[in-house]
PDBQT receptor file of N, H, CA, C and O in Angstrom, charges set to zero:
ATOM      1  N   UNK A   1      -5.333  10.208   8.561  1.00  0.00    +0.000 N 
ATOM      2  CA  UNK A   1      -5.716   9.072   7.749  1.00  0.00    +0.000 C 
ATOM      3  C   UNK A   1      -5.013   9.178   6.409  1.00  0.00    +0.000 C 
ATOM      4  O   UNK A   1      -5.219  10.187   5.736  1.00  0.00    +0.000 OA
ATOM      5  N   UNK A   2      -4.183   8.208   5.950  1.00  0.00    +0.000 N 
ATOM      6  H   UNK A   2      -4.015   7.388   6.498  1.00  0.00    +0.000 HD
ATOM      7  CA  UNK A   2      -3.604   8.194   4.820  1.00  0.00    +0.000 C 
ATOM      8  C   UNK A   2      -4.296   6.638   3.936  1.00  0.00    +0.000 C 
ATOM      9  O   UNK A   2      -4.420   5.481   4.337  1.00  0.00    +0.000 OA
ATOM     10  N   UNK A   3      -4.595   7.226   2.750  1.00  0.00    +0.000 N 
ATOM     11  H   UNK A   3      -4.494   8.166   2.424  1.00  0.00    +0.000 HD
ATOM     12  CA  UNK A   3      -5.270   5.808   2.543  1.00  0.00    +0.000 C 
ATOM     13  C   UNK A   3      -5.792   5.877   0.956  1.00  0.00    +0.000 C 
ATOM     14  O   UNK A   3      -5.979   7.047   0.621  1.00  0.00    +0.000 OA
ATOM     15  N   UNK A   4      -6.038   5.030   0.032  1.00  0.00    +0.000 N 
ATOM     16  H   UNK A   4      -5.886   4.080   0.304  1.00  0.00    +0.000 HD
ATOM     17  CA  UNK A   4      -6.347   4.510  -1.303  1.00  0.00    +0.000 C 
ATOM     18  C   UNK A   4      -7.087   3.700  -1.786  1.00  0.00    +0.000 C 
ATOM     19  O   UNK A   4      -7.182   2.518  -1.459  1.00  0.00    +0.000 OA
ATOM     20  N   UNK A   5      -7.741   4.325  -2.696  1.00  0.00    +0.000 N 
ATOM     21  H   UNK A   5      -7.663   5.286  -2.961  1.00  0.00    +0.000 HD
ATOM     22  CA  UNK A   5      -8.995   2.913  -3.401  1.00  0.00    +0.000 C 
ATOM     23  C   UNK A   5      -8.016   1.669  -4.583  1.00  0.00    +0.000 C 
ATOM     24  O   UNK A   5      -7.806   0.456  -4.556  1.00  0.00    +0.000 OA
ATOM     25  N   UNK A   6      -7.826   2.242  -5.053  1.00  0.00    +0.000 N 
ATOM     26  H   UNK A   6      -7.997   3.227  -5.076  1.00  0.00    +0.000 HD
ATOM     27  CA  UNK A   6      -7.516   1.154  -6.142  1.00  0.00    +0.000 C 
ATOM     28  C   UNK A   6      -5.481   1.578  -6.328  1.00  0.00    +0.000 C 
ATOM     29  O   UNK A   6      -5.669   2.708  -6.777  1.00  0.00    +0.000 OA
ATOM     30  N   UNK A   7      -4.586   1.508  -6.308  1.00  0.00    +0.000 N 
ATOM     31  H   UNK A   7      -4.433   0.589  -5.943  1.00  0.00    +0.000 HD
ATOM     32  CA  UNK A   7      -3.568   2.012  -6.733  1.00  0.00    +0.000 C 
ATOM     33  C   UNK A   7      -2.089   0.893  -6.797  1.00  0.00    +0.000 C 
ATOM     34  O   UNK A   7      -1.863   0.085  -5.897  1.00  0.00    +0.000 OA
ATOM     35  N   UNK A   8      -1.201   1.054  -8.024  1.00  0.00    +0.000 N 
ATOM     36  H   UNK A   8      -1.385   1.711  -8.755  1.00  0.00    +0.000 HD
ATOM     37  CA  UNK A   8      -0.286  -0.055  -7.601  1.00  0.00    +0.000 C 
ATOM     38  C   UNK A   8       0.495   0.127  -6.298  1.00  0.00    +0.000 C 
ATOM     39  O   UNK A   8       0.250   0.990  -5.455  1.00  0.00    +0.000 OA
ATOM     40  N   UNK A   9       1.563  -0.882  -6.230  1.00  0.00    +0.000 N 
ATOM     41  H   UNK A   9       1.763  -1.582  -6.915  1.00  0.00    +0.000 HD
ATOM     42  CA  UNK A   9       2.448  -0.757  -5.606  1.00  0.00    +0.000 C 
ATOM     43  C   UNK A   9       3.408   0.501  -5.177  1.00  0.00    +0.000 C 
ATOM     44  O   UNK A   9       3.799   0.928  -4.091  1.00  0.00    +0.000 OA
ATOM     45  N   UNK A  10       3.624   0.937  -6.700  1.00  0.00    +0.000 N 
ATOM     46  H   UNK A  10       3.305   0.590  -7.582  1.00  0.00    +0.000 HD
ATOM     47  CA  UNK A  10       4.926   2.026  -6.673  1.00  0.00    +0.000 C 
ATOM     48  C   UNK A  10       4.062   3.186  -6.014  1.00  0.00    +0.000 C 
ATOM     49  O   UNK A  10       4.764   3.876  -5.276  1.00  0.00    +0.000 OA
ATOM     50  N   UNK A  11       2.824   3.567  -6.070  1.00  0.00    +0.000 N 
ATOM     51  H   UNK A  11       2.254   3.006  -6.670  1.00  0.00    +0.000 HD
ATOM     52  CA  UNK A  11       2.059   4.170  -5.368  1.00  0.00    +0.000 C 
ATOM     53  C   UNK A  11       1.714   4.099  -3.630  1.00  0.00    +0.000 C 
ATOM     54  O   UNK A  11       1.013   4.835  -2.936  1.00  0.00    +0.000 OA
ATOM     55  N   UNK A  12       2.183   3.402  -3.433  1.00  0.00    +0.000 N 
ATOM     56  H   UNK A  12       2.752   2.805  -3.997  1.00  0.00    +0.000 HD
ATOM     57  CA  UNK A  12       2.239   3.029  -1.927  1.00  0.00    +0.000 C 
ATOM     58  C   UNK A  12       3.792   2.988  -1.454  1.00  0.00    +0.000 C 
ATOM     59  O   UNK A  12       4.148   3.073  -0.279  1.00  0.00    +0.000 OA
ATOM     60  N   UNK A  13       4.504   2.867  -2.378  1.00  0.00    +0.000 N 
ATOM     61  H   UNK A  13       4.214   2.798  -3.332  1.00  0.00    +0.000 HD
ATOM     62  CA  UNK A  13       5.706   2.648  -1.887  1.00  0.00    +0.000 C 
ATOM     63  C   UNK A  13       6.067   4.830  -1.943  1.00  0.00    +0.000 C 
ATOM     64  O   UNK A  13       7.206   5.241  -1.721  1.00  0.00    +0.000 OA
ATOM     65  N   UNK A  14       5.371   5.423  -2.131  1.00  0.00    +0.000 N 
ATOM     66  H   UNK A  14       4.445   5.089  -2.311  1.00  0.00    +0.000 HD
ATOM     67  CA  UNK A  14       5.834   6.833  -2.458  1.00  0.00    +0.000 C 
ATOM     68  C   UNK A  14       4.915   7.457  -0.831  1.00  0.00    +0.000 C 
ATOM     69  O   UNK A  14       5.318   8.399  -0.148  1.00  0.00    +0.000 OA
ATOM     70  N   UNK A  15       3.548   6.555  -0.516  1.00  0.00    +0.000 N 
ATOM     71  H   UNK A  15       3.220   5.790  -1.071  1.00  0.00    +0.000 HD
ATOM     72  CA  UNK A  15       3.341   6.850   0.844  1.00  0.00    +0.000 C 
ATOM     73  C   UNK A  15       3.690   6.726   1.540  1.00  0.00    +0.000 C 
ATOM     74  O   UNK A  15       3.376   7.389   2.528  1.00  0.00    +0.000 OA
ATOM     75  N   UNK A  16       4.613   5.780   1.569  1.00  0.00    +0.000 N 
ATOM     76  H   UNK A  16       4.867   5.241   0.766  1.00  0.00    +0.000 HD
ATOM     77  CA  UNK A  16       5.189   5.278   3.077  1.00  0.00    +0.000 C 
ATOM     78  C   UNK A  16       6.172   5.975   3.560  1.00  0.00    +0.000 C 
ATOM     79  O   UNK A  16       6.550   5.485   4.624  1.00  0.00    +0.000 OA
ATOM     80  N   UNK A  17       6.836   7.026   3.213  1.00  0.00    +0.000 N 
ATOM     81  H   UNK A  17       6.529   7.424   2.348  1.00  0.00    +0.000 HD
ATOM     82  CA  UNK A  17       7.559   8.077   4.350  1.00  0.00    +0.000 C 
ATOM     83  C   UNK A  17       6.618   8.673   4.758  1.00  0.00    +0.000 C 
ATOM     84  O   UNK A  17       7.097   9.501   5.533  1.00  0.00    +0.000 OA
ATOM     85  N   UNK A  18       5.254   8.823   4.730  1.00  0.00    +0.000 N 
ATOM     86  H   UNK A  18       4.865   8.151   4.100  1.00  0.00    +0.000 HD
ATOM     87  CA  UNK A  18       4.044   9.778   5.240  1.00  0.00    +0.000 C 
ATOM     88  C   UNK A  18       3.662   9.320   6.763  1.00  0.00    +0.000 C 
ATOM     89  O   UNK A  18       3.547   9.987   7.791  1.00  0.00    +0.000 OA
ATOM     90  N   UNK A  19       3.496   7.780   6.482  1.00  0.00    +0.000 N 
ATOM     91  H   UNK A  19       3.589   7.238   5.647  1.00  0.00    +0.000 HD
ATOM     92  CA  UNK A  19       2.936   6.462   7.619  1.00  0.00    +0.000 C 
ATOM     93  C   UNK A  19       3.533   7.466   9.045  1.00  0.00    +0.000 C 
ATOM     94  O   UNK A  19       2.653   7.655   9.885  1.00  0.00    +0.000 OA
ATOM     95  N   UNK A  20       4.682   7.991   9.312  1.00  0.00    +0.000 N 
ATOM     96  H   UNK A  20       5.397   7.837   8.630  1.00  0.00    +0.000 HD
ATOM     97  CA  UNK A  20       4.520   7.848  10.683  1.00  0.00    +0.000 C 
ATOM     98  C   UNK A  20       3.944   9.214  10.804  1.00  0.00    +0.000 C 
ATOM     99  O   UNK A  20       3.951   9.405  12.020  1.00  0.00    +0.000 OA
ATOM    100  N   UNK A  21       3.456  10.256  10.244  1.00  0.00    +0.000 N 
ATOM    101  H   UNK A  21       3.450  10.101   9.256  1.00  0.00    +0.000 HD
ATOM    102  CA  UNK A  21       2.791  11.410  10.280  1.00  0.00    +0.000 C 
ATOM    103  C   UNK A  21       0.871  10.785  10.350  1.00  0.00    +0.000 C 
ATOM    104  O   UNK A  21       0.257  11.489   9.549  1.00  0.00    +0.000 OA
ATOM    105  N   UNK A  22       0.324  10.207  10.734  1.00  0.00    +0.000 N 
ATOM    106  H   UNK A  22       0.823   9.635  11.385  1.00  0.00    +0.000 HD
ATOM    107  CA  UNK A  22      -0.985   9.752  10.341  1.00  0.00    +0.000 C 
ATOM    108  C   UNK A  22      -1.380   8.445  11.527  1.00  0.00    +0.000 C 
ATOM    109  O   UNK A  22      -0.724   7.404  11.495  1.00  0.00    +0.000 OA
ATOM    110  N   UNK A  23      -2.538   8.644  12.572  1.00  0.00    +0.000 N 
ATOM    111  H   UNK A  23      -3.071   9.490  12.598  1.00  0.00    +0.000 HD
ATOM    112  CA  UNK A  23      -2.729   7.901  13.293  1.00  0.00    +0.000 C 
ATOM    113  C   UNK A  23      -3.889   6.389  12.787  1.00  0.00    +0.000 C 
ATOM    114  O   UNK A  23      -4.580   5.742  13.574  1.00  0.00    +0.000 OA
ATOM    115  N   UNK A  24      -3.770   6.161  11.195  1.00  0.00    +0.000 N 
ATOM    116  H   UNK A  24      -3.209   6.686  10.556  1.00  0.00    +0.000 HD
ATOM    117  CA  UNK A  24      -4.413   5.032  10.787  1.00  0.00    +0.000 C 
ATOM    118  C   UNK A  24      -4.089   5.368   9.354  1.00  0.00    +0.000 C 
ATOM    119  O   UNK A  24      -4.038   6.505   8.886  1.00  0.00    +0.000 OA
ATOM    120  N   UNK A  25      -3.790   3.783   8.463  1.00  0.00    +0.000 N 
ATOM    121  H   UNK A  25      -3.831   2.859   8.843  1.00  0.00    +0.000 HD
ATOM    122  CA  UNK A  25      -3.142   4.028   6.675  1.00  0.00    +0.000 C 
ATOM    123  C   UNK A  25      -3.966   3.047   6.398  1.00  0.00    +0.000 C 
ATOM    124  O   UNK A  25      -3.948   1.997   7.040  1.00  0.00    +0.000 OA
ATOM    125  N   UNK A  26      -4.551   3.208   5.691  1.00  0.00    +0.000 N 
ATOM    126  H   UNK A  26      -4.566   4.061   5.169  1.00  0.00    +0.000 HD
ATOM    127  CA  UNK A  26      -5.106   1.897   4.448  1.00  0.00    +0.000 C 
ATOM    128  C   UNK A  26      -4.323   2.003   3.272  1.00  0.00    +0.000 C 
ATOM    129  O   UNK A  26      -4.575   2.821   2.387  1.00  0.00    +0.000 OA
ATOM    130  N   UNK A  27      -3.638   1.419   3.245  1.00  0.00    +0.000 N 
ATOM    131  H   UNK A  27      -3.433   0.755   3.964  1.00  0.00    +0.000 HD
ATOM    132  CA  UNK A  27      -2.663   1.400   1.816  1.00  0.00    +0.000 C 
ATOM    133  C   UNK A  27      -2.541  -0.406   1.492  1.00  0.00    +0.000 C 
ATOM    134  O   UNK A  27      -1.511  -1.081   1.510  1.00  0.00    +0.000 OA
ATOM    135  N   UNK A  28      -3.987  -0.873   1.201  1.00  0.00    +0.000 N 
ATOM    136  H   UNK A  28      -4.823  -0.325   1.187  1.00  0.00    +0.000 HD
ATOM    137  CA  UNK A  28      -3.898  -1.996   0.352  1.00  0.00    +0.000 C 
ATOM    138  C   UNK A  28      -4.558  -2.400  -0.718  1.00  0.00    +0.000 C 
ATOM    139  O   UNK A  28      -5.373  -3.307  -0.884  1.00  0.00    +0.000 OA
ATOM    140  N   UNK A  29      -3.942  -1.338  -1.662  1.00  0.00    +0.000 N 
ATOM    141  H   UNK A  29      -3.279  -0.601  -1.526  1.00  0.00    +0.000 HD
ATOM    142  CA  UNK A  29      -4.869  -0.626  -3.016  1.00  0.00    +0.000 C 
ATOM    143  C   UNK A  29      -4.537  -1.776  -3.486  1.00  0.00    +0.000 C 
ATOM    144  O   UNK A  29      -5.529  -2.470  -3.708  1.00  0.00    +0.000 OA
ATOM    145  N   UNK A  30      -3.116  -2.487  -3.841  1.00  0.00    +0.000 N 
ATOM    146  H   UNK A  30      -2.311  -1.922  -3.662  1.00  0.00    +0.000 HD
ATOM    147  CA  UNK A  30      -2.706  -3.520  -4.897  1.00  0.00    +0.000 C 
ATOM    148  C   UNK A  30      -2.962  -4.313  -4.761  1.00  0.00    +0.000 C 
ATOM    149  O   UNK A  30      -2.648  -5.062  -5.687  1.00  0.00    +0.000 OA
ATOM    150  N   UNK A  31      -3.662  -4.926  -3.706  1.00  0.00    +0.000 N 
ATOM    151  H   UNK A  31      -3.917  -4.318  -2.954  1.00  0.00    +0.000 HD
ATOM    152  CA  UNK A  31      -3.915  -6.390  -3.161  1.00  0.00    +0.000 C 
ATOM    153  C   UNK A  31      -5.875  -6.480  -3.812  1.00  0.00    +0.000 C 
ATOM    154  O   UNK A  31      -6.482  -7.453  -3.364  1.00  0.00    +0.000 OA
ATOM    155  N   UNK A  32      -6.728  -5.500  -4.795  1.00  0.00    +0.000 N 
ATOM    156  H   UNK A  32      -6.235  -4.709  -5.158  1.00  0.00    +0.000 HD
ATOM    157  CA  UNK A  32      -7.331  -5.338  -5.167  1.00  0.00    +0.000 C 
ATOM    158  C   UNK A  32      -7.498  -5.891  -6.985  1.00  0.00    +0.000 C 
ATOM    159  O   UNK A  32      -8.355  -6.449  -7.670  1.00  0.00    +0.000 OA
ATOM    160  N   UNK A  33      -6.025  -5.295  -7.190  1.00  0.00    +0.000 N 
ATOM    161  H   UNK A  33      -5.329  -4.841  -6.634  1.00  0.00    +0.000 HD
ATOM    162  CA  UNK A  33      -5.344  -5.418  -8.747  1.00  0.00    +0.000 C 
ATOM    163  C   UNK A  33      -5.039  -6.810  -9.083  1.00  0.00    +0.000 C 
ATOM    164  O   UNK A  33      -4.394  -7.550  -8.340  1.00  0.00    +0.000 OA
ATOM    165  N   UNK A  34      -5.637  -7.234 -10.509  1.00  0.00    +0.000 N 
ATOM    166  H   UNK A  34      -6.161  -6.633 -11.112  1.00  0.00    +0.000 HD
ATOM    167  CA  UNK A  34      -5.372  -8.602 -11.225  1.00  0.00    +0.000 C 
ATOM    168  C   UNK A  34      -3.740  -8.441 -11.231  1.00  0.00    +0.000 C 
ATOM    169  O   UNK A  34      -3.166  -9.276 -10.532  1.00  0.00    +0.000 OA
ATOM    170  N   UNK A  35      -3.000  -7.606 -11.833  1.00  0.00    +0.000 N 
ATOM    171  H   UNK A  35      -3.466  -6.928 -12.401  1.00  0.00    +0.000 HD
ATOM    172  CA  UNK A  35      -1.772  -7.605 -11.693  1.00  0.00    +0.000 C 
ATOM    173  C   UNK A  35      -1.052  -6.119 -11.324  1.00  0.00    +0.000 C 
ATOM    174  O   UNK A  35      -1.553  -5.005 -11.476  1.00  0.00    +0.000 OA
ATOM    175  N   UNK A  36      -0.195  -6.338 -10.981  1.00  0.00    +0.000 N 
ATOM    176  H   UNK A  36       0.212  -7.243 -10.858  1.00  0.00    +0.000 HD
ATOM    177  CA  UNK A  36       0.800  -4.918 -10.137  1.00  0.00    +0.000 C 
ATOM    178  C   UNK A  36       1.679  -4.693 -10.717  1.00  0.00    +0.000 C 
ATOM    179  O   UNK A  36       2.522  -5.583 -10.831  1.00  0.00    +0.000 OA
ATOM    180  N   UNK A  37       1.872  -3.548 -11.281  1.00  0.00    +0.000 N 
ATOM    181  H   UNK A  37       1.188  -2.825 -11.189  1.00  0.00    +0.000 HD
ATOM    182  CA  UNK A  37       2.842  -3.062 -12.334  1.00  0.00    +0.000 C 
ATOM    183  C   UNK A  37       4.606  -3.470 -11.963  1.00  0.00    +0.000 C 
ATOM    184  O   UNK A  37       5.621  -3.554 -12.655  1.00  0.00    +0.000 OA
ATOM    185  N   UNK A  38       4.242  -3.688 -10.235  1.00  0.00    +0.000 N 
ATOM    186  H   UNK A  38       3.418  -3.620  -9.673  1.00  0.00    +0.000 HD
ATOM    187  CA  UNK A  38       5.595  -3.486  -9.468  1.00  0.00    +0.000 C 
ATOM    188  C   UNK A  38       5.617  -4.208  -8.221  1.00  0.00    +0.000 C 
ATOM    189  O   UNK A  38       5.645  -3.548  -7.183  1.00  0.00    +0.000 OA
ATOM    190  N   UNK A  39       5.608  -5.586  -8.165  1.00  0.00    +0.000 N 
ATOM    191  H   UNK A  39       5.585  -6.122  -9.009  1.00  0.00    +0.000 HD
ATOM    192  CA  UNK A  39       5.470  -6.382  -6.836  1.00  0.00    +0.000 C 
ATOM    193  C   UNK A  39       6.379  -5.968  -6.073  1.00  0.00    +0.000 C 
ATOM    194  O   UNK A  39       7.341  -6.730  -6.172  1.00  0.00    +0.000 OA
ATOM    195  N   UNK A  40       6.558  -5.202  -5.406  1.00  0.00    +0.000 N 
ATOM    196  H   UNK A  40       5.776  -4.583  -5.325  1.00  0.00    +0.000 HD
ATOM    197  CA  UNK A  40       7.633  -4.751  -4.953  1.00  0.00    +0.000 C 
ATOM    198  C   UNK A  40       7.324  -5.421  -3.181  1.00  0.00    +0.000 C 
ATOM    199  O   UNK A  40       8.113  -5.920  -2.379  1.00  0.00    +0.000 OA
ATOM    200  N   UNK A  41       5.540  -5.093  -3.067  1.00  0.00    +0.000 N 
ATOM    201  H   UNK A  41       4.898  -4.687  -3.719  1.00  0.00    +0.000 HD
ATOM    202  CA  UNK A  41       5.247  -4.612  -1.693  1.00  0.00    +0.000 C 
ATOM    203  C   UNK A  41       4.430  -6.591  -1.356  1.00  0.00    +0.000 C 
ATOM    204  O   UNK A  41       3.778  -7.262  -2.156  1.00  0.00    +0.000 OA
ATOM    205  N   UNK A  42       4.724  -6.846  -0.344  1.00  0.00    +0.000 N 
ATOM    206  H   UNK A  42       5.254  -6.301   0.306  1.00  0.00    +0.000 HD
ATOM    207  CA  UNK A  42       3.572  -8.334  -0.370  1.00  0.00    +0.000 C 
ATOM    208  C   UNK A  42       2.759  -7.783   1.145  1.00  0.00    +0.000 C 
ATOM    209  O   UNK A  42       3.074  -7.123   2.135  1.00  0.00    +0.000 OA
ATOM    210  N   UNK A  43       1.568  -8.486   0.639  1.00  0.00    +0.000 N 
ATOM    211  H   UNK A  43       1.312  -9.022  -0.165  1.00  0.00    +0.000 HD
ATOM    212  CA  UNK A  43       0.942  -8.291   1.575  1.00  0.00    +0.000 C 
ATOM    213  C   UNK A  43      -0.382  -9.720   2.206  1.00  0.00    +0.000 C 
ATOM    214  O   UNK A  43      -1.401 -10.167   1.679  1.00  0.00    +0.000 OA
ATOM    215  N   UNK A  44       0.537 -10.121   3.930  1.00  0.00    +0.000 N 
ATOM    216  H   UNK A  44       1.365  -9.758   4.358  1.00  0.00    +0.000 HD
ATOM    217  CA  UNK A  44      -0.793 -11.201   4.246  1.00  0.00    +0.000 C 
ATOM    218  C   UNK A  44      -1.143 -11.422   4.969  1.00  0.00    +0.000 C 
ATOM    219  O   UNK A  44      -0.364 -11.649   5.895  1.00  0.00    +0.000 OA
ATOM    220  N   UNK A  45      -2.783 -11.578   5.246  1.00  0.00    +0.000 N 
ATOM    221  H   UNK A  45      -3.416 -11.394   4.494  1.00  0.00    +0.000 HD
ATOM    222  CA  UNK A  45      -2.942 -11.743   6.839  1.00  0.00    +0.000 C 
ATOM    223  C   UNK A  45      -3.163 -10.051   7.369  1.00  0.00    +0.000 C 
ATOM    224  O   UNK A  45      -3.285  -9.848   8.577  1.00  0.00    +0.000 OA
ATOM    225  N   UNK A  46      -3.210  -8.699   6.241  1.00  0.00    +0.000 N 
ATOM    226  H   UNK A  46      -3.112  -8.863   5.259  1.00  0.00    +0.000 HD
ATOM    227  CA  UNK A  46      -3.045  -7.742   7.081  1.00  0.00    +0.000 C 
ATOM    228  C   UNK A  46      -2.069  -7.088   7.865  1.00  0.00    +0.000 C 
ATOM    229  O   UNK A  46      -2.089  -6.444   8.913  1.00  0.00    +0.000 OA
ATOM    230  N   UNK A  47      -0.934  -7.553   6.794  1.00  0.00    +0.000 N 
ATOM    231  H   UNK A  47      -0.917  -8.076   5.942  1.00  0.00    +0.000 HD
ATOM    232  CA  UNK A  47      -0.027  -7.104   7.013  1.00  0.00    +0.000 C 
ATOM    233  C   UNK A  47       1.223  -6.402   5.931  1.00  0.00    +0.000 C 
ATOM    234  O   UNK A  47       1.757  -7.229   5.191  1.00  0.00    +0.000 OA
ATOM    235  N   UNK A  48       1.568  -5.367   5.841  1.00  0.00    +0.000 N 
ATOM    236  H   UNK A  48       1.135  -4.696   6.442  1.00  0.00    +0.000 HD
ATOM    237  CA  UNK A  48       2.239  -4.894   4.651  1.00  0.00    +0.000 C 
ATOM    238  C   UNK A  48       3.413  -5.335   5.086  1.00  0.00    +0.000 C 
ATOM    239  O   UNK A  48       3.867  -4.927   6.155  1.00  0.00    +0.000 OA
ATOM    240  N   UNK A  49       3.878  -5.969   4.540  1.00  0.00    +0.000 N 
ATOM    241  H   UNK A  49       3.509  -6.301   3.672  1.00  0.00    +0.000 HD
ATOM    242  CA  UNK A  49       6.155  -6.914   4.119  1.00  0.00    +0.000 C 
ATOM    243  C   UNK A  49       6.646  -5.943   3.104  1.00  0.00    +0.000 C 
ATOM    244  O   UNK A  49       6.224  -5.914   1.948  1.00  0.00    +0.000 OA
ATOM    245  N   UNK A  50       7.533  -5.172   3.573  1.00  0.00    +0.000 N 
ATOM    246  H   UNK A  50       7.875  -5.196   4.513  1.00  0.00    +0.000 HD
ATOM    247  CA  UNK A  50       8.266  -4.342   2.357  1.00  0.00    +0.000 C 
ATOM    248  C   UNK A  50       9.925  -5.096   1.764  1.00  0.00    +0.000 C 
ATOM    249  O   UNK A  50      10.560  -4.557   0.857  1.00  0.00    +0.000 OA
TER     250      UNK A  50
């Protein structure tokens, strides 16, 4: 389980070489945040778009 409560973008973007080591990720800390230091990542429908 790889996964986050509250965290931006650039923070998820530093997990994601982990993703294929881990059989479930919650990494949709930023979609929580009024604003994201770093839109880097979109996310819709449950789905992370890099």
């Amino acid at each position: 389980m790889l996964g986050c409560m509250l965290c931006t973008s650039r923070a998820i973007n530093a997990a994601l070489p982990l993703m294929p080591l881990v059989n479930f990720a919650d990494l949709d800390g930023p979609t929580w945040l009024a604003v994201d230091v770093e839109p880097a990542l979109r996310f819709t429908t449950g789905q992370l778009h890099l």
